[in-house]
C-alpha positions as CSV (number, residue, x, y, z in Angstrom):
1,X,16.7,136.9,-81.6
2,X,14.6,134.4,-82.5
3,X,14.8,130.2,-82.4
4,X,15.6,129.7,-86.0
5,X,18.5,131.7,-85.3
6,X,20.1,129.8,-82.3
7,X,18.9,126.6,-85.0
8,X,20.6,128.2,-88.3
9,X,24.1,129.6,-85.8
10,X,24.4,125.8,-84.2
11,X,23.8,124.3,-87.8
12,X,26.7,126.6,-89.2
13,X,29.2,126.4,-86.3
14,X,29.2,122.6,-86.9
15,X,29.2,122.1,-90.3
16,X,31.2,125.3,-90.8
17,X,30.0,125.7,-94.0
18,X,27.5,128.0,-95.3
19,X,26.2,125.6,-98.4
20,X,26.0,122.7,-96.1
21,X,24.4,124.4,-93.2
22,X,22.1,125.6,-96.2
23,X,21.4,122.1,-97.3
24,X,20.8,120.5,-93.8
25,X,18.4,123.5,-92.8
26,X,16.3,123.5,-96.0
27,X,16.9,127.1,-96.5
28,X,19.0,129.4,-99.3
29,X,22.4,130.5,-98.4
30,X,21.3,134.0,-98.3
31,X,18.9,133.7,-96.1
32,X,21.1,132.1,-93.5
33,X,24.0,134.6,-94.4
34,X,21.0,137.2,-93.5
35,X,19.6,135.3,-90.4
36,X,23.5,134.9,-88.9
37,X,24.3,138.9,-89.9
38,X,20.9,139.6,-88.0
39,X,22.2,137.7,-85.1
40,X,25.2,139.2,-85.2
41,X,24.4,142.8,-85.0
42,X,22.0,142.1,-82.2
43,X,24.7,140.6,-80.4
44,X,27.1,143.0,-81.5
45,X,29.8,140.6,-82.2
46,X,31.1,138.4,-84.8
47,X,30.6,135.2,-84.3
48,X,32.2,133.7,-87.2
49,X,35.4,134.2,-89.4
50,X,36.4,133.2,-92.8
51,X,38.8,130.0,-93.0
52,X,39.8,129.5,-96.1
53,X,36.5,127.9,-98.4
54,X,34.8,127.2,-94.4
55,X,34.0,129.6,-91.3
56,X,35.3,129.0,-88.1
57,X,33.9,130.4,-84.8
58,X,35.5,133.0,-83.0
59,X,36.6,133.5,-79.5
60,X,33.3,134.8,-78.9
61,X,30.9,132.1,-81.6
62,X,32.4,129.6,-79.0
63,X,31.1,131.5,-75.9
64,X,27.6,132.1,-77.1
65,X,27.5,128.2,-79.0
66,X,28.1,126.7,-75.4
67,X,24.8,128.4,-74.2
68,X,22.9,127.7,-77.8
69,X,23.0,124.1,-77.8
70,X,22.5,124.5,-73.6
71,X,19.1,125.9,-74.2
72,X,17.6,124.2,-77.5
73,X,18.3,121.0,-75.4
74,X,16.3,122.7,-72.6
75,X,13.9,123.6,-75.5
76,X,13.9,119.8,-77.0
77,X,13.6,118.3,-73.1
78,X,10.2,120.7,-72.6
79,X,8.9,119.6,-75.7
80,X,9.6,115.6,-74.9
81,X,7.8,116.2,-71.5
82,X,4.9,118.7,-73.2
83,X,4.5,115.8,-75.3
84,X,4.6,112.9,-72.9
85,X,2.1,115.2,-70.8
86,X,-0.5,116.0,-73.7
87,X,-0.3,112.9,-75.8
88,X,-3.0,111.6,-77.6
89,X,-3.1,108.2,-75.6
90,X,-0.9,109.1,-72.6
91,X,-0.2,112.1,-70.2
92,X,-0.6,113.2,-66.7
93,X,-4.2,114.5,-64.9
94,X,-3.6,116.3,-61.8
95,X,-6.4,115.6,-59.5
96,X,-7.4,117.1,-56.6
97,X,-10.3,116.0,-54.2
98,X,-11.6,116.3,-50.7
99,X,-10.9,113.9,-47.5
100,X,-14.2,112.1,-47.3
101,X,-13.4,110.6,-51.4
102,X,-9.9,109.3,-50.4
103,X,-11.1,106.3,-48.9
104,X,-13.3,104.7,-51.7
105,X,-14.7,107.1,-54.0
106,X,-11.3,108.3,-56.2
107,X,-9.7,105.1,-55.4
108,X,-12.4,103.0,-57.0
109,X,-13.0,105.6,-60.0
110,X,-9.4,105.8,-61.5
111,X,-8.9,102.6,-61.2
112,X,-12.2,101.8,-63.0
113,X,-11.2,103.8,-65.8
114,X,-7.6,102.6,-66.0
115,X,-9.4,98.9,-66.2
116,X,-11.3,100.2,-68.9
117,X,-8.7,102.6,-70.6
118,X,-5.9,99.1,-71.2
119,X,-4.6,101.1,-73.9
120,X,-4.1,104.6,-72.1
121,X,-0.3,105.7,-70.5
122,X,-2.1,107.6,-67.8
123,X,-0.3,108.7,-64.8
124,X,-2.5,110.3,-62.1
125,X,-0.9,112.7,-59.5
126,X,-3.4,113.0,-56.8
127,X,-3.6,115.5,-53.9
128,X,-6.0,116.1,-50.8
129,X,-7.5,119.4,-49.2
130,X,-10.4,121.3,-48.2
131,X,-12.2,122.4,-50.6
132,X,-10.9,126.4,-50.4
133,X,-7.7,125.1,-50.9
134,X,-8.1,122.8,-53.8
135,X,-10.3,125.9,-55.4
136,X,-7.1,128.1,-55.1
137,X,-5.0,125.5,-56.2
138,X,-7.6,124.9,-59.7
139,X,-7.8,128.4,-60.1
140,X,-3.4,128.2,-60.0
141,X,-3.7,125.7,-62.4
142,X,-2.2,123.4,-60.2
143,X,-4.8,120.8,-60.7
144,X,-6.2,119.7,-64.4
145,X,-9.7,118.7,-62.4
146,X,-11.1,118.7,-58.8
147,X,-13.9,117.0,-56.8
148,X,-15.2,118.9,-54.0
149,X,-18.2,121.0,-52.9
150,X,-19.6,123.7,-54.9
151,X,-18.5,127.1,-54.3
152,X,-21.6,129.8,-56.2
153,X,-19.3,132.5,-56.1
154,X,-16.3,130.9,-58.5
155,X,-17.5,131.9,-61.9
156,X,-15.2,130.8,-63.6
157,X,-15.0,127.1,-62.8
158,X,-17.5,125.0,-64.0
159,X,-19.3,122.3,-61.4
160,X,-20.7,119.2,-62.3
161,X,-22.9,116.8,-59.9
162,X,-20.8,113.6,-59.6
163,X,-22.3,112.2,-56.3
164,X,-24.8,112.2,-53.3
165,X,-22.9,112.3,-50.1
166,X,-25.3,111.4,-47.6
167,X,-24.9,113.1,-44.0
168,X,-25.3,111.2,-40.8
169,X,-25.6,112.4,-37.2
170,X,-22.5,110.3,-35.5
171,X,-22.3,109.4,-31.7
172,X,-19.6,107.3,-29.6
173,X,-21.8,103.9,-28.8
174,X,-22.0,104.8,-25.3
175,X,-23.7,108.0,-26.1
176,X,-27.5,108.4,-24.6
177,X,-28.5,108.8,-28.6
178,X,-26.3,105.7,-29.4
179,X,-29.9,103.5,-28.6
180,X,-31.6,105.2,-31.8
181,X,-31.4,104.9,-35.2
182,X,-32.5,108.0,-36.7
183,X,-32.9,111.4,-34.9
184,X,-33.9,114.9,-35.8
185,X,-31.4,117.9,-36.0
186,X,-33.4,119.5,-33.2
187,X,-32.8,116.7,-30.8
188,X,-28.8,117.3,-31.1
189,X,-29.3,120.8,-29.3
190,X,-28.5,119.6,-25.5
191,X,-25.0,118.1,-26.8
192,X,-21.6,119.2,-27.5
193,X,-20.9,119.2,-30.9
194,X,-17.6,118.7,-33.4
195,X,-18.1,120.9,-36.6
196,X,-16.0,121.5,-39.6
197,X,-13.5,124.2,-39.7
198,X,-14.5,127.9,-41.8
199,X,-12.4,126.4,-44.6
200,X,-14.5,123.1,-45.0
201,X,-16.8,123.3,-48.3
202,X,-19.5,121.5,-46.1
203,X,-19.6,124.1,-43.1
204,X,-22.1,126.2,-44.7
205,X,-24.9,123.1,-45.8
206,X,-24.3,121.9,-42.1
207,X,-24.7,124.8,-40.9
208,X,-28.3,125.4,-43.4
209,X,-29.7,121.8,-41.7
210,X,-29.3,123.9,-38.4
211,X,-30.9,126.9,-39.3
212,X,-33.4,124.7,-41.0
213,X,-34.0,123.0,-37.7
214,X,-34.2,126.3,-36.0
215,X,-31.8,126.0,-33.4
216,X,-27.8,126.9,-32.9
217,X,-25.1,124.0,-32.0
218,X,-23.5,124.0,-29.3
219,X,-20.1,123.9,-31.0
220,X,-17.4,122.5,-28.9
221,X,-14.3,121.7,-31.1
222,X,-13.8,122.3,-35.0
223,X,-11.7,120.5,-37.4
224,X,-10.9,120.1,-40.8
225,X,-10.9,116.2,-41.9
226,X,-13.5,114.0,-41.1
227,X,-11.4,110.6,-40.5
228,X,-10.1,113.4,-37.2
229,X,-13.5,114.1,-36.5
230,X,-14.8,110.5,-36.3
231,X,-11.9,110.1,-34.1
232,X,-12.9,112.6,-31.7
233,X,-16.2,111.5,-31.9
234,X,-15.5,108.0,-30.3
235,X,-13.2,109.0,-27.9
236,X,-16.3,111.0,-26.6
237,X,-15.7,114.9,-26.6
238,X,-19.0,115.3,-28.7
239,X,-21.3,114.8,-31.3
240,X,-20.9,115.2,-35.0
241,X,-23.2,115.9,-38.4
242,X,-21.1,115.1,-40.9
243,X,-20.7,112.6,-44.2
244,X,-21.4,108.7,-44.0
245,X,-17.9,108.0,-44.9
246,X,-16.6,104.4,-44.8
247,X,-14.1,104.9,-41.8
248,X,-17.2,105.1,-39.4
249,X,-17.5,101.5,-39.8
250,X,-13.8,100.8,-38.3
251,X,-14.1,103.1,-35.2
252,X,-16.1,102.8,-31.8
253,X,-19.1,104.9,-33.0
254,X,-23.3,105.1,-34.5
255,X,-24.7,106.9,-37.8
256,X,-27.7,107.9,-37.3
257,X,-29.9,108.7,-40.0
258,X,-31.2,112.2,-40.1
259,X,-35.1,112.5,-40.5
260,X,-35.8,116.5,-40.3
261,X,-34.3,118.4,-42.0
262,X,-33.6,116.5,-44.7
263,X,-31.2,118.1,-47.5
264,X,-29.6,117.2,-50.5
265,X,-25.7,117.4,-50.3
266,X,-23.7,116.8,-53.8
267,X,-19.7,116.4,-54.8
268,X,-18.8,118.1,-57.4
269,X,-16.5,117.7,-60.5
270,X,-15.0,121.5,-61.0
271,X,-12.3,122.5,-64.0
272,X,-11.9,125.7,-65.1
273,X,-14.1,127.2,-67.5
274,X,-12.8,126.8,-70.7
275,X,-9.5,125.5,-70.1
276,X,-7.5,123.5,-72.6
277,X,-7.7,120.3,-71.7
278,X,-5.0,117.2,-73.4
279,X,-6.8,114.0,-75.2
280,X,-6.4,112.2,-71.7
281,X,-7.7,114.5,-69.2
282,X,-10.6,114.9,-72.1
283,X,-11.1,111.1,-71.7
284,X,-11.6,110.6,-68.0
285,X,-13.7,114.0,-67.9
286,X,-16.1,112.3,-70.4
287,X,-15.6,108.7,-68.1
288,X,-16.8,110.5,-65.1
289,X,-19.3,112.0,-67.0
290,X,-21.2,109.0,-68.2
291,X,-21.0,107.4,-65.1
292,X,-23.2,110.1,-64.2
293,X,-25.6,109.5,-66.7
294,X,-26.1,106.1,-66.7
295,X,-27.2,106.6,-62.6
């Protein structure tokens, strides 16, 4: 059974007439008296009888029309949303990205390119995560692009540079570092520490600054999102190496720059390797990707 089938059977139970249904389906009569025989004897059942000049559906044409013109509307409904998905100037990008971009960076991006897109029907679904979770979730095609730390062991996505995410050692303001305003990794080592959870992307480049600095911290509590960790941070149960992110500035605590060691950290843009991507995903890939150039 194929879909010109259901097409030719639904054509032909409503016309009830073999030349007409012919005539509307751009086809020779034979072939649809060939096409509804096929159907027919795969269904093992007649589905019409003769009335006359017309044919008229039988008990059992009526059963199996019901769920015919139930699922080419299914059929026509997935195409209308395919469509409206993939269009050339309008669709839906599901986004993924990691806590420490909710506040400004995604924000201010999409809504950048919307200003600049006037003519684009974009809708933009976004969700938040660590980064092994949103890497599952891209890998599950649950997300058309992500940005979040690199991961050297996913072949098959694809990692772009997007951003410089600068890291900061943070203290409450009544801390005994809080009277500096930039300190070495090595001069953490006396004090209780807050660190990212295992399933944080930037565990393992904190934890490279500390073996660069040659010592171990003294890790007290671990978390996942950094607005938490800030959080914990000014109410005083430790200190914290961790992005400059713009909440800081809101809450009861001091960045301090960090002098030695001093390391690179990036976000990344990740898709999957070869993936199809629609017209409008193609376009804000491309937006983010100049941005990037023109730095």
């Amino acid at each position: 059974m194929n879909l010109s089938q259901l097409y030719y059977f639904v054509t032909l139970a409503e016309t009830e007439h073999y030349s007409r249904a012919a005539e509307i389906l751009s086809i020779t009569q034979p072939s649809l008296s060939h096409a509804i025989a096929k159907l027919e004897e795969e269904l093992e059942t007649e589905l019409f009888e003769k009335k006359g000049r017309n044919v008229v559906l039988t008990k059992y044409g009526k059963v199996f029309l019901e769920h015919a013109r139930e699922s080419l509307q299914t059929l026509e409904i997935g195409v209308k949303k395919t469509k409206a998905l993939t269009g050339r100037n309008s669709g839906v990008i599901d986004l993924a990205y990691i806590y420490t971009l909710g506040l400004e960076f995604v924000p201010k991006l999409v809504r950048q390119f919307m200003k600049e897109h006037p003519q684009l029907d974009v809708q933009f679904r976004f969700t938040v995560g660590n980064t092994v979770e949103i890497i599952r979730g891209l890998k599950e095609e649950k997300y058309d692009v992500a940005f979040c730390s690199r991961k050297e062991e996913e072949k098959q996505l694809a990692f772009e540079p997007v951003a410089e995410e600068k890291l900061v050692v943070v203290v409450s303001k009544n801390h005994p570092l809080s009277a500096k305003n930039e300190i070495s990794l090595k001069e953490t080592e006396p004090y209780p520490q807050i660190f990212f959870t295992r399933s944080s992307g930037l565990r393992p480049t904190v934890v490279k600054m500390f073996d660069m600095a040659g010592i171990a911290p003294r890790i007290a509590y671990e978390i996942e999102e950094d607005g938490a960790m800030a959080g914990l941070v000014a109410g005083n149960f430790g200190i914290a190496v961790m992005p400059e992110v713009p909440v800081l500035k809101y809450l009861d605590v001091k960045t301090l720059n960090i002098t030695d060691p001093v390391i690179e950290r990036y976000i990344y843009m990740a898709q999957i390797k070869g993936q199809y991507q629609p017209p409008v995903l193609k376009k804000f890939l491309k937006y983010v990707q100049n941005l990037q150039l023109k730095k």
